[in-house]
C-alpha positions in Angstrom: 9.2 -28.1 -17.5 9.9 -28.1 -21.2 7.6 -31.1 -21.6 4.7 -28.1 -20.2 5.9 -25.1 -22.0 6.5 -26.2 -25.4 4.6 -29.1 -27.6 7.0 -29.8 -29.5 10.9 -29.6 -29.8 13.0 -26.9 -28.8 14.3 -26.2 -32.8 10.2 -25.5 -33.8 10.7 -21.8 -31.3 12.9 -20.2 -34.0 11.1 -21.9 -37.1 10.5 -19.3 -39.8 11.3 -15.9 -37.6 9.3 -12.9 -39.6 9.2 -9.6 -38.6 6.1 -8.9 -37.5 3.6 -6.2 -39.0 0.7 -5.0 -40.3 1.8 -5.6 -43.7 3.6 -8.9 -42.8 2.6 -12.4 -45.2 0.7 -14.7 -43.4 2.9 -17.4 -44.9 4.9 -20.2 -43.5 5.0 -21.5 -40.2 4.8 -19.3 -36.8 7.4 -18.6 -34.6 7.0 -19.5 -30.8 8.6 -17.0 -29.1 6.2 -16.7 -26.3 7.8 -20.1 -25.1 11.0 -18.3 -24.7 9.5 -16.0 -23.2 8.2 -18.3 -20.5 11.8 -19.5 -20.2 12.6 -16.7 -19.2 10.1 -15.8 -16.7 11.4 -18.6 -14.8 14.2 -18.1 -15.0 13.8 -14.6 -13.5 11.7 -15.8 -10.7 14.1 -18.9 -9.9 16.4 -15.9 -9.1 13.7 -13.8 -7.2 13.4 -16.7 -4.9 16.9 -17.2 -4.1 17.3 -14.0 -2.9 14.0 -14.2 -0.4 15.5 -17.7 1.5 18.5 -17.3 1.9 18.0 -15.9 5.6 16.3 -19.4 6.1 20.2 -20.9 6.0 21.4 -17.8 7.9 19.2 -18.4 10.6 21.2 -21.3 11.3 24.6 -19.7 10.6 26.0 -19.3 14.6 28.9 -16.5 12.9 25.8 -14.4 11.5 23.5 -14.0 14.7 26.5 -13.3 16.8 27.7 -10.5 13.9 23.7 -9.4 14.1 23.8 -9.6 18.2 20.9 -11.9 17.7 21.7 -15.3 18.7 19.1 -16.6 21.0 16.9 -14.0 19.8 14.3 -16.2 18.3 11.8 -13.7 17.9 14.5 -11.2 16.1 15.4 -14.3 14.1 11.6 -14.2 13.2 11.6 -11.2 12.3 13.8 -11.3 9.5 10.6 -13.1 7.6 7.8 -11.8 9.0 9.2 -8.2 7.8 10.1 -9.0 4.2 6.0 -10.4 4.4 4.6 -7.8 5.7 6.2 -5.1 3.1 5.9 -7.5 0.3 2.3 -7.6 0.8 1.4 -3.9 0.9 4.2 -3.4 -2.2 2.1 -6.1 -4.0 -0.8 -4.5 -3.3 -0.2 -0.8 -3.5 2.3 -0.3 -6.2 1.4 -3.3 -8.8 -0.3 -0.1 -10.2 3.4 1.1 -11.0 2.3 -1.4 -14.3 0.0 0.8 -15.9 2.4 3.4 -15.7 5.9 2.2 -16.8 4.9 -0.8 -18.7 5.7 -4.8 -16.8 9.4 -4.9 -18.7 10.5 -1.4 -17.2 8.5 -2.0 -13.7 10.5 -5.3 -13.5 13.7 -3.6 -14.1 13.0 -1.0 -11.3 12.4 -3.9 -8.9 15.4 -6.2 -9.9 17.3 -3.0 -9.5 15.5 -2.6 -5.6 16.8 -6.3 -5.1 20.1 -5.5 -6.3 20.7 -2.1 -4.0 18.9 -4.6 -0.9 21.3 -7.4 -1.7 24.4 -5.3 -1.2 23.3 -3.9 1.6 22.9 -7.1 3.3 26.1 -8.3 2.4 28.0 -5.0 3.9 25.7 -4.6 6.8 27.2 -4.4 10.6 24.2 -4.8 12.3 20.9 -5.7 12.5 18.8 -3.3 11.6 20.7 -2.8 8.6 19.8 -6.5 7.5 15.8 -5.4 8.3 16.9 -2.2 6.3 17.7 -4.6 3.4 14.9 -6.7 3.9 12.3 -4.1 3.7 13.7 -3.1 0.4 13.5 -6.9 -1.3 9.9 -7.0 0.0 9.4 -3.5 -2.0 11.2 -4.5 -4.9 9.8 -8.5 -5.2 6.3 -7.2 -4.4 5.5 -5.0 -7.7 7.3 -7.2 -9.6 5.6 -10.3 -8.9 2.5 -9.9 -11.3 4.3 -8.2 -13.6 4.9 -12.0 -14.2 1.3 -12.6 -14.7 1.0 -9.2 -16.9 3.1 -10.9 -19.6 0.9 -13.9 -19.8 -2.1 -12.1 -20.2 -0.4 -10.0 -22.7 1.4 -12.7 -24.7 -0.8 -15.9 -24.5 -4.0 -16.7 -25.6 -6.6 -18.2 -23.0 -6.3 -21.4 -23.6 -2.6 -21.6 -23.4 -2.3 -19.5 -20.1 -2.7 -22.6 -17.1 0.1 -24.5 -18.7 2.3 -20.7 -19.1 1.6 -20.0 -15.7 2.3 -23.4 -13.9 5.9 -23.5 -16.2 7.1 -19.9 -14.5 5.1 -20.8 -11.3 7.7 -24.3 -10.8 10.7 -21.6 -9.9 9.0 -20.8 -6.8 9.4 -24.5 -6.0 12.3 -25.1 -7.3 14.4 -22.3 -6.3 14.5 -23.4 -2.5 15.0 -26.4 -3.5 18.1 -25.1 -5.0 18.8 -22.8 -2.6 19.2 -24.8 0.6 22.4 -27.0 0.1 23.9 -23.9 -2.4 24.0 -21.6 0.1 24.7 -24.0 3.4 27.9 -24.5 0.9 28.6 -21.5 0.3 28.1 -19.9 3.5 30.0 -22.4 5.1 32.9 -22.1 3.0 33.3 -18.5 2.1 31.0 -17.1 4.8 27.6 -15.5 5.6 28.3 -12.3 3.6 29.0 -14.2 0.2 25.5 -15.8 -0.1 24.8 -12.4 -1.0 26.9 -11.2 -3.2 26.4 -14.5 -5.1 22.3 -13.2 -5.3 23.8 -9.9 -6.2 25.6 -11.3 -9.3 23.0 -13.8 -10.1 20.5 -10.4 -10.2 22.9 -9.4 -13.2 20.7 -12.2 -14.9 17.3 -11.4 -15.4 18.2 -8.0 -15.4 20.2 -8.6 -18.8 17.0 -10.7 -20.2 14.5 -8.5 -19.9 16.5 -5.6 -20.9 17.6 -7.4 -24.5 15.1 -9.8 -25.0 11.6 -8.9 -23.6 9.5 -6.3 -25.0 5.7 -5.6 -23.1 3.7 -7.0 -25.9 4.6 -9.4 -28.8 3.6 -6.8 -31.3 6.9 -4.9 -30.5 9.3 -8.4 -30.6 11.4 -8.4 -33.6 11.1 -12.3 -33.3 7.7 -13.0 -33.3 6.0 -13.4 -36.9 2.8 -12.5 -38.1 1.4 -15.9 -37.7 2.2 -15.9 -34.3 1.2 -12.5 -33.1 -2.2 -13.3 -35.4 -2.4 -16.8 -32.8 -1.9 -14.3 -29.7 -4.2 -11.2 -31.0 -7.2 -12.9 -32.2 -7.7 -14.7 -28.7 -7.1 -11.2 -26.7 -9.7 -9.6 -28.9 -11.8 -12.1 -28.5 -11.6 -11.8 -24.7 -12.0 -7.8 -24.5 -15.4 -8.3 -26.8 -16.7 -11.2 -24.7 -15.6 -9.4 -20.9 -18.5 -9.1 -19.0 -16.6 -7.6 -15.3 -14.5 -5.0 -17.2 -16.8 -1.7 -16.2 -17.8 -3.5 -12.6 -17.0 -1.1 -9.7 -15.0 -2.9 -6.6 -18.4 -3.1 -4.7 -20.6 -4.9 -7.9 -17.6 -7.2 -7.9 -17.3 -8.1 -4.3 -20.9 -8.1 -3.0 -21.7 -11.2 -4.1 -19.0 -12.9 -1.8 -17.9 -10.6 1.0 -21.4 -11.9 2.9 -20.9 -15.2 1.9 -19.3 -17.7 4.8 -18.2 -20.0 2.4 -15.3 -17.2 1.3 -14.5 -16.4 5.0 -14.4 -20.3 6.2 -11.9 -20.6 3.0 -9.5 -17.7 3.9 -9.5 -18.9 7.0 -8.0 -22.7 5.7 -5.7 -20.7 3.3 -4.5 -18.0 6.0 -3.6 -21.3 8.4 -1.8 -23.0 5.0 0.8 -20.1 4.7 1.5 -19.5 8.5 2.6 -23.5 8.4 4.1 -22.8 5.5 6.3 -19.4 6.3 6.7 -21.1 9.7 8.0 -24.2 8.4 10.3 -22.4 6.0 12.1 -19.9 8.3 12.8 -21.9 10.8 13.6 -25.4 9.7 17.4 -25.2 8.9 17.6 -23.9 12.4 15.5 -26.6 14.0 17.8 -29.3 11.7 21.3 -27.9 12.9 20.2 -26.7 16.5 17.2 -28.9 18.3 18.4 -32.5 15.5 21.8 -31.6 16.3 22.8 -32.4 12.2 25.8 -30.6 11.0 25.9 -28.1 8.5 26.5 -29.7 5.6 23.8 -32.3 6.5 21.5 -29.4 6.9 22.0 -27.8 4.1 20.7 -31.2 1.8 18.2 -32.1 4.4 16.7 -28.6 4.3 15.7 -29.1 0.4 13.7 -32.6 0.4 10.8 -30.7 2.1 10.6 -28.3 -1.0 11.5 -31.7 -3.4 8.0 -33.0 -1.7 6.7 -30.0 -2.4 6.9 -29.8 -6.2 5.2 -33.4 -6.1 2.4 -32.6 -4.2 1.7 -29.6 -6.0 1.1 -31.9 -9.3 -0.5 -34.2 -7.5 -2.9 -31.5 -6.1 -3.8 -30.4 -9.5 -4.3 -33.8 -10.3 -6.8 -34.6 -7.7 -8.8 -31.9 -8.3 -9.4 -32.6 -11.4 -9.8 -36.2 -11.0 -12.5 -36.1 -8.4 -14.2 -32.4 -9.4 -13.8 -31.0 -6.1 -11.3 -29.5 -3.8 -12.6 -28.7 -0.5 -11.9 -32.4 0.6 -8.1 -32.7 -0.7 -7.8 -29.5 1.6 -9.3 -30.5 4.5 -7.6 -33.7 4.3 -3.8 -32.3 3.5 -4.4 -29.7 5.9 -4.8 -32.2 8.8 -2.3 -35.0 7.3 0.7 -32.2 7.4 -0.8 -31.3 11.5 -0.4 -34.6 11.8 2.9 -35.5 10.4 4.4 -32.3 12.0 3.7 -33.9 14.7 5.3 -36.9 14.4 8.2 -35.2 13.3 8.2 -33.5 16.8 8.5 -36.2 19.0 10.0 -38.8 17.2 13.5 -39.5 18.5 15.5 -40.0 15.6 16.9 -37.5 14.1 16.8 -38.2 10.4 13.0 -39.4 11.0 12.1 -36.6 12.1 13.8 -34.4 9.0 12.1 -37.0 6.5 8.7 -36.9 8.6 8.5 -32.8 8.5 9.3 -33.0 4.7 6.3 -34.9 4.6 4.3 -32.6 6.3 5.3 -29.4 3.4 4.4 -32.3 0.6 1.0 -32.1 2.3 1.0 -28.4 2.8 1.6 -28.0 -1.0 -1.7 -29.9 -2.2 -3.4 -26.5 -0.5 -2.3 -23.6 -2.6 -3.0 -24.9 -6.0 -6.6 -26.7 -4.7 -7.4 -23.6 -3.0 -7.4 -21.1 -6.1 -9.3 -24.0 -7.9 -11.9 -23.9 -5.2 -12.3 -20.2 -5.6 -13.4 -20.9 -9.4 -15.5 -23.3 -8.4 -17.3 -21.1 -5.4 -17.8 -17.8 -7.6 -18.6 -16.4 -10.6 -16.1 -15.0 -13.0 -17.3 -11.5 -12.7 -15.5 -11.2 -9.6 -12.9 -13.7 -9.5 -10.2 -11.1 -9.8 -11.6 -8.9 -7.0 -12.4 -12.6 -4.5 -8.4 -14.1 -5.3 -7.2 -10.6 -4.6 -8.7 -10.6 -1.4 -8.3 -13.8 0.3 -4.8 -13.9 -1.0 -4.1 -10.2 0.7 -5.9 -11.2 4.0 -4.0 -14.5 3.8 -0.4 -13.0 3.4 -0.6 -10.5 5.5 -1.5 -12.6 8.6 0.8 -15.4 7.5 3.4 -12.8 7.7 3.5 -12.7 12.2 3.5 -16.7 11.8 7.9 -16.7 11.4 7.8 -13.8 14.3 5.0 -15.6 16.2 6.6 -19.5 15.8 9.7 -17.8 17.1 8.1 -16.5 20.9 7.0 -20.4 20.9 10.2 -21.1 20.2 11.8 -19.0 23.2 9.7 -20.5 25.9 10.3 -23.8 27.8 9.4 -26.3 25.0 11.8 -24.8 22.3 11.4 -26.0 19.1 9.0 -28.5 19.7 6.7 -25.4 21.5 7.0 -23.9 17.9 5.9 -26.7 15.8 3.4 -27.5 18.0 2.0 -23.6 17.2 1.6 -25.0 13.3 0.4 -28.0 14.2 -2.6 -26.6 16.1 -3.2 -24.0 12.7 -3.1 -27.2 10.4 -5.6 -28.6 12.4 -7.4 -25.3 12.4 -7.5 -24.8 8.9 -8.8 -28.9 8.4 -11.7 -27.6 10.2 -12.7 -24.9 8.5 -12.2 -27.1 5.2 -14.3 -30.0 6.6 -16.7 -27.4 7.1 -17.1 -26.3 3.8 -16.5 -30.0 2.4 -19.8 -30.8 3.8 -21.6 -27.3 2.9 -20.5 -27.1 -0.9 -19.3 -28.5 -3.9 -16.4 -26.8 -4.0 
């Protein structure tokens, strides 16, 4: 990561820190601050993402669902996910405006402190719909503060800087499960369900004390960024307002030139069926490990994290790909129906560890979609309403993925059992290959 963020060595961030100011000499060398800043952004979203999974390990924690009264209540189980989606869709949607209002440092704060109060609610909770209580809240709270991320980055990086910013805070939301599966199969199986919780609670404490001592909204008010720096950062965001050409557009001037268009539709459909493998996948794989593979805890716990290990990889490779061959639609088509495929392997197959390293497979293909999706979406539509057209298909798109842990789990209470439920995402991969191919033949996306 600090290969992405930085260019140089970690020593040249704190080179020649000036006050900055109107009246400040544009002399020496500038500060890079904004890299720290960065830092810290993932940092903060590492955390974000612990908090979110750890009812993926708790799914598979036997003392939990019989506290909860849900054992053998796949669908409940589902729930669990499908909830926290649903609310931290419509939070990201309807009060990201909460922004504009308090600033992204203070709307950040209010959401950590939303995690915080769900956290501790989870951990005291008696019974279940005090842990859907608690998950409603962390949707809230995670939903408005998710583009506050991207707030920062528009507000502390010139253009040209902002793929690599992005993709260096983006890699917590990899990493983080990654993390988080053997952590907490630890830590719940030696200390209990409840402390997995009140380990995100005091991890919370982190971000919380960064943005609160060391972020400011813009790099104009940063006691550590220099003139020379802020000049670097000002002169590209000026240069952007004069050259904006979809700043005055109303929603409709923005959107009619794709809401007709069936190249749009055919590619939320592939996206919609990438995330409903995906939140599928994640909710319910510790549980297919420990209870249909028959692996023991602490086996599940380090097998759980190679499918977001194969993740990180294909998501470089993605970007890769695209770039290397100029279009998209035929990596997603193709991962789409590689990881139906695989899943399906993974199935059937009778060994037990095959099958683990066969589904993580199947979520390194999954993971070539997102990145080559948004990429598409350049490539389909003009930049006057690129805002408006990722804001859309990624709203439609998480809010329908959201029934697919719910969903997965009624496939999972009939007669085929886990295998019923894979075979549910195995049919969407295939479904969103098609609508891919489709568009792999009709564009140049």
């Amino acid at each position: 990561m600090w290969g992405v963020i930085t260019e140089g060595s970690a020593n040249e961030m704190q080179d020649n820190v000036q006050m900055a100011g109107p009246d400040a000499k544009l002399t020496g060398q500038p500060t890079r601050f904004r890299f720290v800043l960065i830092v810290m952004l993932f940092i903060a979203i590492f955390i974000g993402y612990l908090d979110r999974v750890n009812v993926y390990v708790l799914a598979a924690n036997e003392p939990f669902l019989l506290d909860m009264g849900i054992k053998g209540q796949p669908v409940k189980i589902g729930m669990m996910m499908t909830l926290f989606m649903l609310t931290y869709g419509l939070s990201n949607a309807l009060l990201s405006p909460l922004g504009d209002w308090l600033g992204p440092r203070k709307t950040m704060l209010f959401g950590i402190v939303l995690w915080e109060i769900s956290l501790v609610m989870g951990g005291l909770a008696g019974t279940f719909s005090m842990i859907i209580a608690s998950r409603i809240l962390l949707g809230i709270g995670e939903g408005f503060y998710y583009p506050m991320q991207v707030v920062f980055v528009k507000n502390w990086f010139p253009a040209k800087e902002r793929g690599r910013a992005n993709a260096s805070w983006n890699i917590g939301q990899s990493v983080a499960p990654a993390v988080a599966m053997p952590l907490f199969a630890y830590i719940i199986g030696t200390y209990g369900w409840r402390s997995s919780y009140f380990l995100c609670v005091i991890l919370g404490l982190i971000p919380m004390f960064l943005l609160w001592f060391h972020v400011t909204d813009t790099p104009r008010e940063h006691k550590r960024v220099n003139a020379l720096e802020l000049k670097h950062i000002e002169e590209s965001l000026a240069k952007e307002r004069q050259d904006g050409t979809a700043e005055n557009l109303t929603f409709w001037q923005r959107s009619k030139g794709f809401i007709g268009d069936y190249k749009f539709w055919l590619l939320v459909i592939a996206f919609t069926c990438h995330l409903c493998v995906a939140f599928g996948l994640y909710t319910w794989l510790p549980s297919y490990l420990k209870s249909a593979r028959g692996f023991s805890w602490a086996q599940m716990g380090w097998l759980s994290s190679l499918p977001f290990i194969a993740g990180i990889f294909g998501k470089m490779i993605a970007g890769w790909a695209c770039d290397r061959l100029g279009r998209c639609m035929p990596i997603i088509a193709v991962a789409s129906a590689l990881s139906g495929i695989t899943m399906y392997f993974g199935a059937i197959v009778a060994n037990n560890y095959a099958s683990a390293c066969i589904i993580a497979v199947a979520i390194g293909f999954i993971a070539f979609v997102t990145p080559s999706s948004f990429t598409a979406l350049q490539n389909l539509f003009s930049v006057r309403s690129l805002g408006t057209v990722t804001g859309l298909m990624n709203g439609i798109s998480q809010g329908l993925a959201a029934l697919a842990p719910m969903v997965t789990g009624y496939f999972i209470g009939t007669s085929l059992g886990y295998t019923g439920g894979l075979f549910f995402l195995v049919a969407l991969g295939f479904v969103g290959a098609i609508s891919a191919g489709i568009l792999t033949f009709t564009s140049k996306a």
